[in-house]
PDB file with SEQRES, HELIX, SHEET and CRYST1 records, atoms N, CA, C and O in Angstrom:
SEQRES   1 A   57  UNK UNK UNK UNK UNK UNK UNK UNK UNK UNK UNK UNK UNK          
SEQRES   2 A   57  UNK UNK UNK UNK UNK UNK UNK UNK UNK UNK UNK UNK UNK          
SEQRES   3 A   57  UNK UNK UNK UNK UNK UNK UNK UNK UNK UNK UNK UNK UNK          
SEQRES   4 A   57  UNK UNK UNK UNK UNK UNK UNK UNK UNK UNK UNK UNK UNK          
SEQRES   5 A   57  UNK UNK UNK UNK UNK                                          
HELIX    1 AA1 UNK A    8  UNK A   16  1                                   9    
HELIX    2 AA2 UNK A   18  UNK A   26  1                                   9    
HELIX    3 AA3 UNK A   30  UNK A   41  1                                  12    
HELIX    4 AA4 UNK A   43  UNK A   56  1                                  14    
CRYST1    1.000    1.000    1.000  90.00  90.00  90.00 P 1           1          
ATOM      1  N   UNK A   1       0.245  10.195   8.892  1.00  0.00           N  
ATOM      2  CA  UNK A   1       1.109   9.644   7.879  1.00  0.00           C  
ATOM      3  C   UNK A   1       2.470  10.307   7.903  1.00  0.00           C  
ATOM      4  O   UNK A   1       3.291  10.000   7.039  1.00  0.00           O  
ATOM      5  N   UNK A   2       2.731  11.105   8.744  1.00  0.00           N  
ATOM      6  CA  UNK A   2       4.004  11.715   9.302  1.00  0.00           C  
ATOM      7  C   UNK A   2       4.970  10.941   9.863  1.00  0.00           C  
ATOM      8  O   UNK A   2       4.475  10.138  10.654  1.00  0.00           O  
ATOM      9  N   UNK A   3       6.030  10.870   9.779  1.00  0.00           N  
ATOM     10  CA  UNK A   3       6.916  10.278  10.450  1.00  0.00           C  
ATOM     11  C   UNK A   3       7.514   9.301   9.908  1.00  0.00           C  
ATOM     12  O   UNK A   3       8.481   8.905  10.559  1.00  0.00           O  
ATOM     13  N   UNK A   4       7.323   8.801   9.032  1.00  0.00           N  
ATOM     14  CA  UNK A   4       7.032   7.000   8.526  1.00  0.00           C  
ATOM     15  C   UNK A   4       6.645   5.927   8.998  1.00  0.00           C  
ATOM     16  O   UNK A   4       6.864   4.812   8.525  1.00  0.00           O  
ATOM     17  N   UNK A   5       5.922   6.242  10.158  1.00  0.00           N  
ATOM     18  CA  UNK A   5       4.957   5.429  10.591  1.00  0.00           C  
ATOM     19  C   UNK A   5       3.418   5.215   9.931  1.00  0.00           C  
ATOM     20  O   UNK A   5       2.680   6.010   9.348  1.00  0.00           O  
ATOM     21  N   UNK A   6       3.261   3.809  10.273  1.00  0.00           N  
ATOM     22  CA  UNK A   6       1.549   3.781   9.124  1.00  0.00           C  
ATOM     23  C   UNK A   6       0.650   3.429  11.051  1.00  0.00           C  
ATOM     24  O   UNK A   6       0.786   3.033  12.209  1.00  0.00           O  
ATOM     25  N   UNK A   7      -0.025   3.863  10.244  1.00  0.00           N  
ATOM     26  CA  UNK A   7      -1.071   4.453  11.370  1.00  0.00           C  
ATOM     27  C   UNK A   7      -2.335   3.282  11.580  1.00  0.00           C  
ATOM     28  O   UNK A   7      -1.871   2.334  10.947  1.00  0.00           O  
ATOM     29  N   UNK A   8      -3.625   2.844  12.099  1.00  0.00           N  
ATOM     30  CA  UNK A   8      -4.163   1.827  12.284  1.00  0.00           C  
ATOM     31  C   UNK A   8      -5.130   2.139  10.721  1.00  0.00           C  
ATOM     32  O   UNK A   8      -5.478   1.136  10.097  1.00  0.00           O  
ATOM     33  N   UNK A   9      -5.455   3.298  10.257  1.00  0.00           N  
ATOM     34  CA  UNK A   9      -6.230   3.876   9.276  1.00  0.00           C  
ATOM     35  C   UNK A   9      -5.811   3.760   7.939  1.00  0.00           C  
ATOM     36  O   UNK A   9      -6.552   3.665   6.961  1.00  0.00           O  
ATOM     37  N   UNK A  10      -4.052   3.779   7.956  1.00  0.00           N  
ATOM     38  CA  UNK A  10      -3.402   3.552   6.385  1.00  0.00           C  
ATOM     39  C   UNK A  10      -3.409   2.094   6.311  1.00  0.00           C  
ATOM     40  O   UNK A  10      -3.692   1.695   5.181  1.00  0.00           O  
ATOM     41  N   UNK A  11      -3.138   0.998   7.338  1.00  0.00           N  
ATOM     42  CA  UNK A  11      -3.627  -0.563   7.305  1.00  0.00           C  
ATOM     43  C   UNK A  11      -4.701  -0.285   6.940  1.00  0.00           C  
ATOM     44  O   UNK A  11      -4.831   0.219   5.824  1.00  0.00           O  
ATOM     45  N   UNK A  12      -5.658  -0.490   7.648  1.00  0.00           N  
ATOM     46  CA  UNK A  12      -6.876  -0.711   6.993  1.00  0.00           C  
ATOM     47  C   UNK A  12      -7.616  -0.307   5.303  1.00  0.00           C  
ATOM     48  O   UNK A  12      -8.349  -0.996   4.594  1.00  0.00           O  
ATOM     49  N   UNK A  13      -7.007   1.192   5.072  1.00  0.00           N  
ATOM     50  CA  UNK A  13      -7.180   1.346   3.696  1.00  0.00           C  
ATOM     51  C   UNK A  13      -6.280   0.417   2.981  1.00  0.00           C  
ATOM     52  O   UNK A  13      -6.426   0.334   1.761  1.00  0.00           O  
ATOM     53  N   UNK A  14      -5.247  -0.392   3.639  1.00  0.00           N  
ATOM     54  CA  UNK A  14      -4.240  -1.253   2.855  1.00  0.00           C  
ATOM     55  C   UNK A  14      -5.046  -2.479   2.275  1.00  0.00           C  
ATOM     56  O   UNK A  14      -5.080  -3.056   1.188  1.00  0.00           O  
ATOM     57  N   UNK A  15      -5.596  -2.600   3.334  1.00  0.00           N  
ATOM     58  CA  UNK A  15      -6.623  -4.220   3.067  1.00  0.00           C  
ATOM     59  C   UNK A  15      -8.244  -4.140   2.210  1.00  0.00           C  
ATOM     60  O   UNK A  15      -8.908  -4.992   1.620  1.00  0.00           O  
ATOM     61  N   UNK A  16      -8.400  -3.014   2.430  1.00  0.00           N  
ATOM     62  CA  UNK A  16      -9.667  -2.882   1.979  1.00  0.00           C  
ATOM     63  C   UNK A  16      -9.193  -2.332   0.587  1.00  0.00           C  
ATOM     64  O   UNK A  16      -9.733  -3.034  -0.268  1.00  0.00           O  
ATOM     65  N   UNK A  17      -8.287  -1.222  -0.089  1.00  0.00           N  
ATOM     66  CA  UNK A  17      -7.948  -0.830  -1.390  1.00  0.00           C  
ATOM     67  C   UNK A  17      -6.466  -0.686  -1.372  1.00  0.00           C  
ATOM     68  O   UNK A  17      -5.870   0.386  -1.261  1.00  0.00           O  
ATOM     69  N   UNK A  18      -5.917  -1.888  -1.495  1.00  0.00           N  
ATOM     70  CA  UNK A  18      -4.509  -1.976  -1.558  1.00  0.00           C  
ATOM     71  C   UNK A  18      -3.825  -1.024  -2.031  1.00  0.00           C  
ATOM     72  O   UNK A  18      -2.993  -0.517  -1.278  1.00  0.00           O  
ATOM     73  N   UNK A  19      -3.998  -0.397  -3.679  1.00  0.00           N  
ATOM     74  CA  UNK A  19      -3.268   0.323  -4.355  1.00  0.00           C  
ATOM     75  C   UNK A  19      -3.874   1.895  -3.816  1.00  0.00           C  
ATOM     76  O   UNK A  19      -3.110   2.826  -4.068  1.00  0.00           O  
ATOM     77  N   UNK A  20      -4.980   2.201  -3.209  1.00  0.00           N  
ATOM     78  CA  UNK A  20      -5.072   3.622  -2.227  1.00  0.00           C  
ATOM     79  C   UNK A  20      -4.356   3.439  -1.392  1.00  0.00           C  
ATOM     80  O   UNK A  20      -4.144   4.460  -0.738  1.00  0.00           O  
ATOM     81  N   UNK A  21      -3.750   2.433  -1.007  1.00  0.00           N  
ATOM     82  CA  UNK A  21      -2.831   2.366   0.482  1.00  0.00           C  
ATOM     83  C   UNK A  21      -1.924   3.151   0.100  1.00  0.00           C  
ATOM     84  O   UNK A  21      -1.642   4.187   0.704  1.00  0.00           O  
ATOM     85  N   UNK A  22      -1.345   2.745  -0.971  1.00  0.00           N  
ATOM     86  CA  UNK A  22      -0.328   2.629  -1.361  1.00  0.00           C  
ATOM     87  C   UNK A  22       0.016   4.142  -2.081  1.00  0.00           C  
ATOM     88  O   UNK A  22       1.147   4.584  -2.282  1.00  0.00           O  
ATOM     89  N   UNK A  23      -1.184   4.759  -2.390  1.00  0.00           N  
ATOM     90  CA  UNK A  23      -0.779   5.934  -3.153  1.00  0.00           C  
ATOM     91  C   UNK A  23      -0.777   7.114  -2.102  1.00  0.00           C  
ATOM     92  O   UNK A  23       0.025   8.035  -1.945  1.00  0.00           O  
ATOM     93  N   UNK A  24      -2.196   6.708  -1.285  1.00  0.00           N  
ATOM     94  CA  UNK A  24      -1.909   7.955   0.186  1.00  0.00           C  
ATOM     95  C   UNK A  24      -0.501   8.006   0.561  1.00  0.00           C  
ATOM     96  O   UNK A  24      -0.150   9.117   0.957  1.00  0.00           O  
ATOM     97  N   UNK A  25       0.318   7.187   0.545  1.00  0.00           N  
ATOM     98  CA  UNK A  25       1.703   7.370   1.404  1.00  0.00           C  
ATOM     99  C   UNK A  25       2.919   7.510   0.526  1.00  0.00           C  
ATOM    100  O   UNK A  25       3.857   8.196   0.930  1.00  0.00           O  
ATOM    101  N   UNK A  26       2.976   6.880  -0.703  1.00  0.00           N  
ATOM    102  CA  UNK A  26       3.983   7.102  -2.005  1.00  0.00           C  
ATOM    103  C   UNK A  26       3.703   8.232  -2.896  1.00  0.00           C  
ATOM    104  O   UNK A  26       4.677   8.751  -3.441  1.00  0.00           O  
ATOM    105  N   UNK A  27       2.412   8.748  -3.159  1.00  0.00           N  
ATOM    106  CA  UNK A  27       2.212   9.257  -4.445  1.00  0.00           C  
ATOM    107  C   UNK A  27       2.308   7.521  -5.506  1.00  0.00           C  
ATOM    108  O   UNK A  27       2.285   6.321  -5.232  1.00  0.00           O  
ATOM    109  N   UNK A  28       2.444   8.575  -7.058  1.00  0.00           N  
ATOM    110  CA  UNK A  28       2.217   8.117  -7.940  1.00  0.00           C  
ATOM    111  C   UNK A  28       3.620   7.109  -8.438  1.00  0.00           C  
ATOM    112  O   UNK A  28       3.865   7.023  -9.641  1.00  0.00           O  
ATOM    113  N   UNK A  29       4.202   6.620  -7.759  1.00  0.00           N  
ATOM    114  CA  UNK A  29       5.464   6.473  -8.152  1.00  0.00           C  
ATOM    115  C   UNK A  29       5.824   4.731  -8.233  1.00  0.00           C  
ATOM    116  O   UNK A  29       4.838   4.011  -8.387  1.00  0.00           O  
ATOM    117  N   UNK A  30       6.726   4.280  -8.168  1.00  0.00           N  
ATOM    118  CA  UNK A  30       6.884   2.688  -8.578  1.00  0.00           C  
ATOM    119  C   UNK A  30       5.962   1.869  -7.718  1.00  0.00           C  
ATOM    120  O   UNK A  30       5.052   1.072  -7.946  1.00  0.00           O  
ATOM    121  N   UNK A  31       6.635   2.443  -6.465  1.00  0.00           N  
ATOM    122  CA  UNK A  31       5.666   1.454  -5.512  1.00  0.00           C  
ATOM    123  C   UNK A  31       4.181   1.165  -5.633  1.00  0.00           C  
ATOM    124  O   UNK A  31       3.576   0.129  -5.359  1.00  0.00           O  
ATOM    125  N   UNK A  32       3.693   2.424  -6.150  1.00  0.00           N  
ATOM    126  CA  UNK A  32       2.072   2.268  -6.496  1.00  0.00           C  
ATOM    127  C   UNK A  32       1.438   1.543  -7.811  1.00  0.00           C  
ATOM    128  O   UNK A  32       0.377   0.924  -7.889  1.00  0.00           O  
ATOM    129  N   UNK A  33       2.521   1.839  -8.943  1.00  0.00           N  
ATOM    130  CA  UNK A  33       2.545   0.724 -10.028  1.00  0.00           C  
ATOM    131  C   UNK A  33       2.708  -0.872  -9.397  1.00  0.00           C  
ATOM    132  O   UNK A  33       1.774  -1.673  -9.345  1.00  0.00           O  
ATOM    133  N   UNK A  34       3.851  -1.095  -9.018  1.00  0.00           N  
ATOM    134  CA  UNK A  34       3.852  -2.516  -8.232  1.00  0.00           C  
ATOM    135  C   UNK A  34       2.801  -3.298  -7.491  1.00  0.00           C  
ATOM    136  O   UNK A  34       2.504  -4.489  -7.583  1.00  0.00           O  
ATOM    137  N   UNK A  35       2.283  -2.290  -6.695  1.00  0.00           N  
ATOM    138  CA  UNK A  35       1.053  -2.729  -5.657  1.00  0.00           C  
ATOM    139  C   UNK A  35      -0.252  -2.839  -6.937  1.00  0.00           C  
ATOM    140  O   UNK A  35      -1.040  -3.784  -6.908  1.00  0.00           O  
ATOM    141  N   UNK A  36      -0.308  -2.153  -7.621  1.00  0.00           N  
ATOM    142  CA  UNK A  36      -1.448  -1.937  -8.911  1.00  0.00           C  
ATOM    143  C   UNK A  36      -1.483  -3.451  -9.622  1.00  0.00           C  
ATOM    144  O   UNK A  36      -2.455  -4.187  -9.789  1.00  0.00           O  
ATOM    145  N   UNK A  37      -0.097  -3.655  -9.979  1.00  0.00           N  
ATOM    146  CA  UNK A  37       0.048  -5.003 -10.763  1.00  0.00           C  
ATOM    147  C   UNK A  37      -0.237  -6.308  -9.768  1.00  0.00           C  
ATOM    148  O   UNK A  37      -0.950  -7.294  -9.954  1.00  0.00           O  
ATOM    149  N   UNK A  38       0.575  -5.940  -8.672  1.00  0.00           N  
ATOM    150  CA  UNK A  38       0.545  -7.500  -8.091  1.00  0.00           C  
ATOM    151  C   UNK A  38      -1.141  -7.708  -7.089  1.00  0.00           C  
ATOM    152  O   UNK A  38      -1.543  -8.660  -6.419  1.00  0.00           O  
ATOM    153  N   UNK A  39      -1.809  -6.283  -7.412  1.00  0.00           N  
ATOM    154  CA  UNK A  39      -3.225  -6.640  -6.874  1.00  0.00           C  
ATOM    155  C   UNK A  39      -4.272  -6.872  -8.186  1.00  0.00           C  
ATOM    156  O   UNK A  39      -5.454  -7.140  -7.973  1.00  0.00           O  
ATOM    157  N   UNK A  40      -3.774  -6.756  -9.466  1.00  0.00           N  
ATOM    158  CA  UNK A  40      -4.536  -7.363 -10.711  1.00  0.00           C  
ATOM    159  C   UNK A  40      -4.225  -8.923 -10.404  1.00  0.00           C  
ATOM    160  O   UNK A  40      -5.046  -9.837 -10.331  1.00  0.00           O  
ATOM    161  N   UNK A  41      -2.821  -8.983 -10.244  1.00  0.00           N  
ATOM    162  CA  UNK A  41      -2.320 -10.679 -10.022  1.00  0.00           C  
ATOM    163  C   UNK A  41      -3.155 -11.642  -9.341  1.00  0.00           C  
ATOM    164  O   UNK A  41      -3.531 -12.739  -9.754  1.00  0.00           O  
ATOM    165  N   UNK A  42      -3.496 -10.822  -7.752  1.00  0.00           N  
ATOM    166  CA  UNK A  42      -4.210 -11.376  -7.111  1.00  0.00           C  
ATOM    167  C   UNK A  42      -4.382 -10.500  -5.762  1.00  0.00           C  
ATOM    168  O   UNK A  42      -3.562  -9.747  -5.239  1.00  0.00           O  
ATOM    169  N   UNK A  43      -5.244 -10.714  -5.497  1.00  0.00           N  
ATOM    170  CA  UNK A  43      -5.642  -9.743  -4.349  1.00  0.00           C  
ATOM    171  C   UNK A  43      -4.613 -10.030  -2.715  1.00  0.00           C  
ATOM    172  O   UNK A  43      -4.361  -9.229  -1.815  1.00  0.00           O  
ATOM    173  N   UNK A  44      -4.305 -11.186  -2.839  1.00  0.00           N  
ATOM    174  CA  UNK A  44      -3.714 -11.001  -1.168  1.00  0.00           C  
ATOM    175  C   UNK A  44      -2.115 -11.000  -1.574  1.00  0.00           C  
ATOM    176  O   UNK A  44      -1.422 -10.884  -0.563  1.00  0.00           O  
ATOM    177  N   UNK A  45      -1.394 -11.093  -2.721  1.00  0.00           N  
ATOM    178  CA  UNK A  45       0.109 -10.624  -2.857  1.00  0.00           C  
ATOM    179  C   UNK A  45      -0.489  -9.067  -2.867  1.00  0.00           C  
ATOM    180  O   UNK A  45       0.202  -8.575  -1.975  1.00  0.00           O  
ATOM    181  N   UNK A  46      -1.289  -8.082  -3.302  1.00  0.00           N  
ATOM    182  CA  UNK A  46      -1.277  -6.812  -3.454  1.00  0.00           C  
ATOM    183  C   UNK A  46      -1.773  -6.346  -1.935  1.00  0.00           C  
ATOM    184  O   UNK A  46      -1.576  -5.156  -1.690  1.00  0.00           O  
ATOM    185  N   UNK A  47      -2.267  -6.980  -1.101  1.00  0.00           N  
ATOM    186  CA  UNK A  47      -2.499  -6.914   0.278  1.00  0.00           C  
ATOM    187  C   UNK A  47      -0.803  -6.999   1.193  1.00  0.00           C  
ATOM    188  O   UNK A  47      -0.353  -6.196   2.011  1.00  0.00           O  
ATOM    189  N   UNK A  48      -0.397  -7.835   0.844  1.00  0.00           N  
ATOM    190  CA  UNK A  48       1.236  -7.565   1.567  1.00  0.00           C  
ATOM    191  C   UNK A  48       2.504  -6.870   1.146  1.00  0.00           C  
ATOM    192  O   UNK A  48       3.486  -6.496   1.787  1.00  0.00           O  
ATOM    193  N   UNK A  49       2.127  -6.802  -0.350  1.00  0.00           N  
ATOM    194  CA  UNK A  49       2.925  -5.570  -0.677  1.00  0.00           C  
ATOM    195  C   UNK A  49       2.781  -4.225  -0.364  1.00  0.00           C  
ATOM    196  O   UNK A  49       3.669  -3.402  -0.588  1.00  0.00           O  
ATOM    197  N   UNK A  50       1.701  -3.955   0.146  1.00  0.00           N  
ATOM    198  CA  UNK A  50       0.914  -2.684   0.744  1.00  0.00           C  
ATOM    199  C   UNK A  50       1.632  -2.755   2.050  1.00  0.00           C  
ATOM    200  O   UNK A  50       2.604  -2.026   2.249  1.00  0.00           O  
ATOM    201  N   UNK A  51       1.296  -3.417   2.759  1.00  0.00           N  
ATOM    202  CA  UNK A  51       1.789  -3.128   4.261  1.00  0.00           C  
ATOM    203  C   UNK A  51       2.636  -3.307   4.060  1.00  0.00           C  
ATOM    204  O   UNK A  51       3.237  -2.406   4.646  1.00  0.00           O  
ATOM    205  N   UNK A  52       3.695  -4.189   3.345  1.00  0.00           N  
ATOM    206  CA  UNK A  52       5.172  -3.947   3.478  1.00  0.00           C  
ATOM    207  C   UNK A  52       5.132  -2.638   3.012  1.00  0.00           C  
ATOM    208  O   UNK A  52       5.850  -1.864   3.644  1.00  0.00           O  
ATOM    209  N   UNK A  53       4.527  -2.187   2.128  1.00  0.00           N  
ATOM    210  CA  UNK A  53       5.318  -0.650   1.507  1.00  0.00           C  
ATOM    211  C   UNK A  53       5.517   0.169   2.429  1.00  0.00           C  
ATOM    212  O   UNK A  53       6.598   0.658   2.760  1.00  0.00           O  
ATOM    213  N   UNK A  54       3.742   0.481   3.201  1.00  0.00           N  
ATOM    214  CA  UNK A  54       3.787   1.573   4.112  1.00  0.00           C  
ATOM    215  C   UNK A  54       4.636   1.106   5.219  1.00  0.00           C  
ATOM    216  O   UNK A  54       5.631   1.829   5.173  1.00  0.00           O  
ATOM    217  N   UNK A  55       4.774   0.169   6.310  1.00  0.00           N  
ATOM    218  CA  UNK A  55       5.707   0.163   7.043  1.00  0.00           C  
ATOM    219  C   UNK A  55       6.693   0.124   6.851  1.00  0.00           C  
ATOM    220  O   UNK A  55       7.265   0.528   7.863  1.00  0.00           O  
ATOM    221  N   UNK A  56       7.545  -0.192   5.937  1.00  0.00           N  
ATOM    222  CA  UNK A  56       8.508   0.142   5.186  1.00  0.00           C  
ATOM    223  C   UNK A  56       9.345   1.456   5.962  1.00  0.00           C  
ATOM    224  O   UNK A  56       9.841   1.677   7.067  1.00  0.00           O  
ATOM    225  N   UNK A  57       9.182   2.125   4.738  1.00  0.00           N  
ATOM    226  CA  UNK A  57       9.321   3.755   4.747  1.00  0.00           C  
ATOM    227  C   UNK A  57       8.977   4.246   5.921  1.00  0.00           C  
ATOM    228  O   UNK A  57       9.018   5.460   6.118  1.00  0.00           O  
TER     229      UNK A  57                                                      
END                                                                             
């Protein structure tokens, strides 16, 4: 999780627990609220907000 690269392991926790994706690589911070809400919304917007996050950054 070094570098800002997401790795084949932070995907996969992306898809399987979106908002753990999201906190292994942000912490506790907006992005993980965001991913939290838009995966109550519905599960596959909180699935691409995840991988956008982590590849992202």
């Amino acid at each position: 999780m070094a570098g800002g690269k997401a790795t084949c392991i932070d995907i996969l926790v992306a898809i399987v627990v979106p908002p753990l994706g999201v906190f292994l690589k942000h912490g506790c911070g907006h992005e993980f609220w965001i991913c939290l809400l838009l995966t109550f919304l519905g599960y596959i917007p909180g699935i691409i907000y995840t991988v956008y996050a982590i590849t992202k950054y």
